[in-house]
FILUMVO-499923 format. One record per residue: residue number from 1; y, z, x of N, C-alpha, C in turn. Coordinates in pm, 1 decimal, always signed. Each point is the difference from the previous one (the first is absolute). Example, Ala and Ser with C-alpha at 12.3 -4.5 7.8 and 13.67 -1.06 7.14 Angstrom:
# residues 2
<paba num="1" n_c2="-569.0" n_c3="+780.0" n_c1="+1319.0" ca_c2="+119.0" ca_c3="+0.0" ca_c1="-89.0" c_c2="+120.0" c_c3="+0.0" c_c1="+90.0"/>
<paba num="2" n_c2="+105.0" n_c3="-72.0" n_c1="-35.0" ca_c2="+119.0" ca_c3="+6.0" ca_c1="+82.0" c_c2="+109.0" c_c3="+73.0" c_c1="-77.0"/>
//
This chain:
# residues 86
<paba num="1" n_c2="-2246.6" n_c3="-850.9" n_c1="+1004.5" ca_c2="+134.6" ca_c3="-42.3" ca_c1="-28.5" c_c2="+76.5" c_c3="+106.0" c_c1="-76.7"/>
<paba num="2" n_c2="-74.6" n_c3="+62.2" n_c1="-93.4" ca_c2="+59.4" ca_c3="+80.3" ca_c1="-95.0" c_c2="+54.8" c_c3="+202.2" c_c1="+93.2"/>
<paba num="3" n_c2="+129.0" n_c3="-21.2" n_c1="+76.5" ca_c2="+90.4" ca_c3="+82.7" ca_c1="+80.8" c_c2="+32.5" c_c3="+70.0" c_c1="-122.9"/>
<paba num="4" n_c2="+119.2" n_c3="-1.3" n_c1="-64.8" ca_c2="+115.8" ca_c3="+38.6" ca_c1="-94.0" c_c2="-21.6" c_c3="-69.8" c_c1="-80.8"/>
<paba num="5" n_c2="-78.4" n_c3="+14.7" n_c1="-142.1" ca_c2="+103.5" ca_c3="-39.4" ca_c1="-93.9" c_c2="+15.9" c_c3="+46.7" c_c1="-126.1"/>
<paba num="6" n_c2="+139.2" n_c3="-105.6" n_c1="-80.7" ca_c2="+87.1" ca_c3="+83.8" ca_c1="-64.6" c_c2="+49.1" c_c3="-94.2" c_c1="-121.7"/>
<paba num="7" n_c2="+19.5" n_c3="+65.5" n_c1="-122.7" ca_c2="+107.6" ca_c3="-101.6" ca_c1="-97.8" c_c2="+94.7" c_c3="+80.0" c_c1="-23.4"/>
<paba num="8" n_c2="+111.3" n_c3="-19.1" n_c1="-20.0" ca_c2="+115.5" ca_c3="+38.1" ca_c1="-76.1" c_c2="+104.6" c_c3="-144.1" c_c1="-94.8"/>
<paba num="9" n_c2="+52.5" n_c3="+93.8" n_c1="-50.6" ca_c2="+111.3" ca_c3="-20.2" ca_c1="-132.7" c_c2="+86.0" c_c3="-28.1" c_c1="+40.6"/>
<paba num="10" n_c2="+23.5" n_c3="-158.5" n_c1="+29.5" ca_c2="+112.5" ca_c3="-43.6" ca_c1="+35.0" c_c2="+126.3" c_c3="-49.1" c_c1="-173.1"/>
<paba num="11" n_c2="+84.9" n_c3="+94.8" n_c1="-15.6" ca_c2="+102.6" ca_c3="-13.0" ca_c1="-109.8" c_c2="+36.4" c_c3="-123.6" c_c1="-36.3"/>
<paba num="12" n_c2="-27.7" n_c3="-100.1" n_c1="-107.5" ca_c2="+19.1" ca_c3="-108.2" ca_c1="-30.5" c_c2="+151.5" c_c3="-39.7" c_c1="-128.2"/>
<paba num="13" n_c2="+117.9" n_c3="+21.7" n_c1="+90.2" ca_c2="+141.1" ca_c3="-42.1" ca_c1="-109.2" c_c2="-4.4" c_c3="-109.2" c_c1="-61.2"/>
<paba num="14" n_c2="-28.4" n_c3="-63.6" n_c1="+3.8" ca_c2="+16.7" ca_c3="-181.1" ca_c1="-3.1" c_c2="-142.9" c_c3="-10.3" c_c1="-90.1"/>
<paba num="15" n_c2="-51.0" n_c3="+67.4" n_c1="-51.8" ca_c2="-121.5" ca_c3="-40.1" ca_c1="-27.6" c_c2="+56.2" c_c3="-93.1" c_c1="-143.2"/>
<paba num="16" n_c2="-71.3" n_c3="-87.7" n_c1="-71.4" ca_c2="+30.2" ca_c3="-40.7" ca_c1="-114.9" c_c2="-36.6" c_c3="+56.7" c_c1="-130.0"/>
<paba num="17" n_c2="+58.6" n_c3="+33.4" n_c1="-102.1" ca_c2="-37.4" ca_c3="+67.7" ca_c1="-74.0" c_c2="-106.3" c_c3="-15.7" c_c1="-90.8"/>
<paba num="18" n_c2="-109.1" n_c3="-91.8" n_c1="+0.7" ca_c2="-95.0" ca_c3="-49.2" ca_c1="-88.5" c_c2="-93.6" c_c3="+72.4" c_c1="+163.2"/>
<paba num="19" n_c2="+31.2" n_c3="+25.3" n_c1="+73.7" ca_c2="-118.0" ca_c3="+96.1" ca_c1="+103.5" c_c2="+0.4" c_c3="+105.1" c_c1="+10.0"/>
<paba num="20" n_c2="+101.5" n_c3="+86.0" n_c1="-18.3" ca_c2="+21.0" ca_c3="+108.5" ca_c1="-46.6" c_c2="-84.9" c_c3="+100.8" c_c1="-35.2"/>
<paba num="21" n_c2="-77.5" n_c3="-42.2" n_c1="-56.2" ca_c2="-130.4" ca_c3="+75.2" ca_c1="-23.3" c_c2="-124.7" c_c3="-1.1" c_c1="+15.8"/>
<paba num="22" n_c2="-57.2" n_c3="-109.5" n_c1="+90.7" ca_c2="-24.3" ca_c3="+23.7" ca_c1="+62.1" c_c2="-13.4" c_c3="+35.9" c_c1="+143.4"/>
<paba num="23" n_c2="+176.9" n_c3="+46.9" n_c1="+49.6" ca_c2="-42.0" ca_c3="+48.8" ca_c1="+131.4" c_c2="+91.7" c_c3="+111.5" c_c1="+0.5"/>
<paba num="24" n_c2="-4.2" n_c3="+56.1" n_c1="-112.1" ca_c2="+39.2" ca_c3="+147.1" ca_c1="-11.7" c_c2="-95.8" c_c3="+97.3" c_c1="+9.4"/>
<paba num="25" n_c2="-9.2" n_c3="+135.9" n_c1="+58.5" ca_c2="-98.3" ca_c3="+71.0" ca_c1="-8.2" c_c2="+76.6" c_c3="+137.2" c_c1="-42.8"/>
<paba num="26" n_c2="-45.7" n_c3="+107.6" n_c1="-87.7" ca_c2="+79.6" ca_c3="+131.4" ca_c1="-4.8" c_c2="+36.6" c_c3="+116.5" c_c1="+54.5"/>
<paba num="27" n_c2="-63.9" n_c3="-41.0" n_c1="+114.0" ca_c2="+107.8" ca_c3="+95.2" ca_c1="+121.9" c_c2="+106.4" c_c3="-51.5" c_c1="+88.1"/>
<paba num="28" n_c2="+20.5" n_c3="-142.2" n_c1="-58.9" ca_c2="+85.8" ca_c3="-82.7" ca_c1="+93.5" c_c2="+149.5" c_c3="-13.2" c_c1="-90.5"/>
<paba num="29" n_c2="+90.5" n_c3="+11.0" n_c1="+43.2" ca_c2="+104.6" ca_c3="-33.2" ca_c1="-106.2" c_c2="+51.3" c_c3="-133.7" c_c1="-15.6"/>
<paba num="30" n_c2="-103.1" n_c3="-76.0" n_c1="+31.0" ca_c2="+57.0" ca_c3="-170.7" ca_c1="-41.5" c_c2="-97.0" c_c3="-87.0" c_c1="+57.5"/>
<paba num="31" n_c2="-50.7" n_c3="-137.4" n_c1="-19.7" ca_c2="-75.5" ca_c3="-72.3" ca_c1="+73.9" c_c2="-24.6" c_c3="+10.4" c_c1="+160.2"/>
<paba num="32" n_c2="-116.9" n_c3="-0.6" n_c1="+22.6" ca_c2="-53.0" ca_c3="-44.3" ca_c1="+127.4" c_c2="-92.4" c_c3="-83.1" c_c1="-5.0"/>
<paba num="33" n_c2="+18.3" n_c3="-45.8" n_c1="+154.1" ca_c2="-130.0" ca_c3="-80.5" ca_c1="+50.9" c_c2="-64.4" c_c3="+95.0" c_c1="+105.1"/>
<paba num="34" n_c2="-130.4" n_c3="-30.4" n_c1="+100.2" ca_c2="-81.0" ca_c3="+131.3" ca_c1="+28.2" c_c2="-16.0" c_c3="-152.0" c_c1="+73.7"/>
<paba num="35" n_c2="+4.2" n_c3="+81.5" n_c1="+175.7" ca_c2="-23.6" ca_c3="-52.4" ca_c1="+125.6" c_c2="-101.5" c_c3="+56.5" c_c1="+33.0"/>
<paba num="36" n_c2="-141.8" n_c3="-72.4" n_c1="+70.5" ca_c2="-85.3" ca_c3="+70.7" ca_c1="+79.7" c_c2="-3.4" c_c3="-43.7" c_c1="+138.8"/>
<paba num="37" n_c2="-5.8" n_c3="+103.2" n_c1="+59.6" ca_c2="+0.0" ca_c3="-43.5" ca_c1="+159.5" c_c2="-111.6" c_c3="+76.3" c_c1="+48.9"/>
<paba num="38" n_c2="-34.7" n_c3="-86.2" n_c1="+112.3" ca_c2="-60.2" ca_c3="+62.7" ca_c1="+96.1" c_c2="+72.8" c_c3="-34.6" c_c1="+141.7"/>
<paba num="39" n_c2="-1.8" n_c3="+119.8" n_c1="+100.4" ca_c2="+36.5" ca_c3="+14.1" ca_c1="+116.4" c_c2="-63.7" c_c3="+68.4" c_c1="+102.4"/>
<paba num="40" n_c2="-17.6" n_c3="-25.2" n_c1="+98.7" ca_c2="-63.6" ca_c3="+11.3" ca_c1="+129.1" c_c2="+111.4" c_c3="+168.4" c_c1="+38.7"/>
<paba num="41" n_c2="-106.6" n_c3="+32.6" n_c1="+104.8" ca_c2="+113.6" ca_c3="+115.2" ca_c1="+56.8" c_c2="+95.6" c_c3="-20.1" c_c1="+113.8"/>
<paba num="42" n_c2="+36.0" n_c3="-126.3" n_c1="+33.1" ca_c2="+109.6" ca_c3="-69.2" ca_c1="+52.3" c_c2="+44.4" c_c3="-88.6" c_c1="-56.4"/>
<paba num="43" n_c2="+15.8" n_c3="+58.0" n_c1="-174.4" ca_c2="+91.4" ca_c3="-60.5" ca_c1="-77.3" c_c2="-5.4" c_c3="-129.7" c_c1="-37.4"/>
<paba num="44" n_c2="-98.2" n_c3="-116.5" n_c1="+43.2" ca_c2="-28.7" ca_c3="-91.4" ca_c1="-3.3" c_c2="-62.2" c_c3="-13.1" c_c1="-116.1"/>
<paba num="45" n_c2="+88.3" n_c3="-113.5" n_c1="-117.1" ca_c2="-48.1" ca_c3="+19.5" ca_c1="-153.0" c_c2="-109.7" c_c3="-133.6" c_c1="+54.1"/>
<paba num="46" n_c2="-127.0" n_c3="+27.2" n_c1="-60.1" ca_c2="-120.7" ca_c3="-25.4" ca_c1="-25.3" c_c2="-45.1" c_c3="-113.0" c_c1="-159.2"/>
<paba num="47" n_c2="+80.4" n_c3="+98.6" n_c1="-91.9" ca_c2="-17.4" ca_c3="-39.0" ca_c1="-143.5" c_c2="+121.2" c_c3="-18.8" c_c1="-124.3"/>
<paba num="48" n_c2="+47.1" n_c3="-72.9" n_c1="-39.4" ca_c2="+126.0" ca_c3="+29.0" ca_c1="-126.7" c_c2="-66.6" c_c3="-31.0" c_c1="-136.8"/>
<paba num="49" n_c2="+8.8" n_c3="+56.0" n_c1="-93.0" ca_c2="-26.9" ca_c3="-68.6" ca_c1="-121.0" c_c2="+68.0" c_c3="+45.9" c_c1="-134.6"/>
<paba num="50" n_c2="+56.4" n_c3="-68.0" n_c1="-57.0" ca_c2="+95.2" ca_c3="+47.9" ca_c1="-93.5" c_c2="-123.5" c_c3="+6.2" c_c1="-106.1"/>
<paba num="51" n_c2="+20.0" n_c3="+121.3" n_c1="-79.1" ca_c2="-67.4" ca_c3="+59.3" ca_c1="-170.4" c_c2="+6.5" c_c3="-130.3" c_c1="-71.5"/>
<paba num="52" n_c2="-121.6" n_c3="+3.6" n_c1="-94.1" ca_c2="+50.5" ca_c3="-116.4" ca_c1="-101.8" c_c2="+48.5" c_c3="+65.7" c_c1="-109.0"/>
<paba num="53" n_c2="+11.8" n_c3="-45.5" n_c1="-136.8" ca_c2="+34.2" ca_c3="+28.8" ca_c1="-106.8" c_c2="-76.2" c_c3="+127.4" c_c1="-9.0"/>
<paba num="54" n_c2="+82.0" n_c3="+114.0" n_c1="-75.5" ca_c2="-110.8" ca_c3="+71.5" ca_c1="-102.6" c_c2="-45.2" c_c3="+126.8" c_c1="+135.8"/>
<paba num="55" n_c2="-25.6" n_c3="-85.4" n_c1="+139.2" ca_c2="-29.7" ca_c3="+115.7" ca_c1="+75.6" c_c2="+60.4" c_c3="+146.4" c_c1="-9.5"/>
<paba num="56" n_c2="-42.2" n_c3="+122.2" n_c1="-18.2" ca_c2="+94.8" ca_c3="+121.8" ca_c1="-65.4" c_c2="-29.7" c_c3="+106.2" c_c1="+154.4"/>
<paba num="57" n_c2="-99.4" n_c3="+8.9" n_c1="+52.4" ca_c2="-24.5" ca_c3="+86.2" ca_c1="+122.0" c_c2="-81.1" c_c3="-96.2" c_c1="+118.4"/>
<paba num="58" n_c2="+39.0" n_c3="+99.0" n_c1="+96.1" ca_c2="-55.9" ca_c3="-94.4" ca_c1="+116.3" c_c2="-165.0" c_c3="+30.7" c_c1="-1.8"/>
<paba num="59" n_c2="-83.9" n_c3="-2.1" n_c1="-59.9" ca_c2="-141.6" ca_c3="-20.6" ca_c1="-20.8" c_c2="+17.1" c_c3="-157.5" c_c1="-55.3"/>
<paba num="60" n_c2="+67.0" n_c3="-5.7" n_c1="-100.2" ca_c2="-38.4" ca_c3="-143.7" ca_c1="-72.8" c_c2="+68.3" c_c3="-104.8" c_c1="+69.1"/>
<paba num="61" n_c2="+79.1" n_c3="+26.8" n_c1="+111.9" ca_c2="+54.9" ca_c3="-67.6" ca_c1="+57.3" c_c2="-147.2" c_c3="-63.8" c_c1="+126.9"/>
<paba num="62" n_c2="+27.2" n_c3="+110.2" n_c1="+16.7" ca_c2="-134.9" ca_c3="-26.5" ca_c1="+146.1" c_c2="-117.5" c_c3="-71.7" c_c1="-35.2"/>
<paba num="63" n_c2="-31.9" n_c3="+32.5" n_c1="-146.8" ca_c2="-97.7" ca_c3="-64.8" ca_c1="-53.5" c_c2="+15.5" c_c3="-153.5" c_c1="+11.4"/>
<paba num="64" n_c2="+124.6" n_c3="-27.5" n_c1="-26.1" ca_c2="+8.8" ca_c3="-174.6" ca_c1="-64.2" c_c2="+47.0" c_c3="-60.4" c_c1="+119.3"/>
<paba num="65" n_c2="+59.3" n_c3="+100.1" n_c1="+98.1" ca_c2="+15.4" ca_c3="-68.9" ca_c1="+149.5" c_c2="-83.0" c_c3="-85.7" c_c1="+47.9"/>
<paba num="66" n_c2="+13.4" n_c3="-119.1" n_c1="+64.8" ca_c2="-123.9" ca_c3="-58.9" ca_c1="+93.1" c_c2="-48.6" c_c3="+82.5" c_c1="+134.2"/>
<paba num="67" n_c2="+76.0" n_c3="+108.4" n_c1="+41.9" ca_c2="-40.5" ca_c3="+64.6" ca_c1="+102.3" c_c2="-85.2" c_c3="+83.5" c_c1="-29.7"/>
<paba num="68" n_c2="-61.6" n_c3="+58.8" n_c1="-104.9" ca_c2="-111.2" ca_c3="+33.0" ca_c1="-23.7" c_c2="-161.3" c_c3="-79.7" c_c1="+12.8"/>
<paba num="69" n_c2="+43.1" n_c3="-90.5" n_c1="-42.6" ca_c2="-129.1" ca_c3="-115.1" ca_c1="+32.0" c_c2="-29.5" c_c3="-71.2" c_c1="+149.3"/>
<paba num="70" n_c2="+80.3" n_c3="-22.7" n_c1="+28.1" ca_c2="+44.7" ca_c3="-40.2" ca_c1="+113.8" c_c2="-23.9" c_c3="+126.6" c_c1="+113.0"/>
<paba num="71" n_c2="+13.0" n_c3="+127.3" n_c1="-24.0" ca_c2="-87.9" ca_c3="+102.7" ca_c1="+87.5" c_c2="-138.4" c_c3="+33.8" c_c1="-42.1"/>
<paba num="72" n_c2="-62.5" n_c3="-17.7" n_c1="-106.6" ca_c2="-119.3" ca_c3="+11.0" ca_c1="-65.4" c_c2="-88.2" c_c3="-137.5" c_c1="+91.1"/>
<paba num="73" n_c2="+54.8" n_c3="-119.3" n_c1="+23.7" ca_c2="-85.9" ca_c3="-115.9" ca_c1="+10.0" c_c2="+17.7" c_c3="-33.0" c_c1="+152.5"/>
<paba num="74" n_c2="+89.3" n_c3="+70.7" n_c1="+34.3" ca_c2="+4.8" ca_c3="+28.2" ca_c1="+149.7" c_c2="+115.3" c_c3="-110.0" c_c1="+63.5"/>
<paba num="75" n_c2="+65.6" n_c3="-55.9" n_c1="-62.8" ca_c2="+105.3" ca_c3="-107.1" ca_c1="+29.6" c_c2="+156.3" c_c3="+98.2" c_c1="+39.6"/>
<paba num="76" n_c2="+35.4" n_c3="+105.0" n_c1="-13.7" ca_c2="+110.8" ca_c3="+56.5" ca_c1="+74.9" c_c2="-35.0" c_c3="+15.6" c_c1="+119.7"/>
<paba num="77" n_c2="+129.3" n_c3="-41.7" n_c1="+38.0" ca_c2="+6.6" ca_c3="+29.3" ca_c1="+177.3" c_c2="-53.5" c_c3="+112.5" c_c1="+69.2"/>
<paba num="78" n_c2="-33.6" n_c3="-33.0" n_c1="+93.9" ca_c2="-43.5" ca_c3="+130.9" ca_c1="+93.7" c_c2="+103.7" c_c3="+82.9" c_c1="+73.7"/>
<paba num="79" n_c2="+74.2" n_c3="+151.9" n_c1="-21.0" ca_c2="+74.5" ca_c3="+15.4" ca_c1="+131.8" c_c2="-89.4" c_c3="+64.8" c_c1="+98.5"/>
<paba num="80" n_c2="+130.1" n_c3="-11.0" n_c1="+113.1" ca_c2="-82.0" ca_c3="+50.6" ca_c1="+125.2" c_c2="+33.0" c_c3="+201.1" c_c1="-58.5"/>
<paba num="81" n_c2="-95.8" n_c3="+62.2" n_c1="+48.8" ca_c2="-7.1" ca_c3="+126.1" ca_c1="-15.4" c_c2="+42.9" c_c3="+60.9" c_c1="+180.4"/>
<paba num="82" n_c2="+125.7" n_c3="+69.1" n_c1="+20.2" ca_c2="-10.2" ca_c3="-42.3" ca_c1="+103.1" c_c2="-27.6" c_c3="+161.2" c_c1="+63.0"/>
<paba num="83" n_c2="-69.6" n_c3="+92.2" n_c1="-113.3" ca_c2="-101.8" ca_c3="+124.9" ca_c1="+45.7" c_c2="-91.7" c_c3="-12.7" c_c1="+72.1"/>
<paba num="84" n_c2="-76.6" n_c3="-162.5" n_c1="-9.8" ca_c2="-126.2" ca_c3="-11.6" ca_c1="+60.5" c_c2="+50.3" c_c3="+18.0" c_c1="+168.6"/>
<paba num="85" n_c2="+97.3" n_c3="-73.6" n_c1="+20.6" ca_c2="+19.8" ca_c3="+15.2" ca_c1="+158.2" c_c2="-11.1" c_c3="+125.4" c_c1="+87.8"/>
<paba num="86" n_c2="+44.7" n_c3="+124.3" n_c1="-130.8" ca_c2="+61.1" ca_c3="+117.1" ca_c1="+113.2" c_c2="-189.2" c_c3="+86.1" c_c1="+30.1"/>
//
């Protein structure tokens, strides 16, 4: 299952100010939240999972994801690989 994947820093305006800190990080110039995706190579998203609190890089993100366990215990989907054909 695991094609592409990726987190980024989605800019959070609206955030409330008692969160503030924790979803500030210091290369960012203001709150974020941190999207992880996974995607197939026909773009077909596979996985979404928004960061929880406190998450600061996409390691600790991936960590607390369920798509880590969930490929460890063998419960993510299967894609078709479609190299095997040629």
């Amino acid at each position: 299952m695991i094609g592409s994947i990726d987190c980024m820093h989605w800019r959070w305006d609206n955030c409330p100010t008692a969160w503030r800190g924790q979803h500030t990080r210091g290369d960012q110039k203001g709150p974020t939240i941190i999207l992880q995706a996974v995607a197939s190579q026909d773009l077909w998203v596979w996985s979404a999972y928004f960061g929880v609190v406190g998450s600061c890089n996409d390691i600790n993100v991936f960590e607390q994801s369920p798509l880590l366990e969930e490929w460890i215990s063998g419960k993510a989907p299967k894609v078709f690989d479609f190299r095997e054909d040629v």
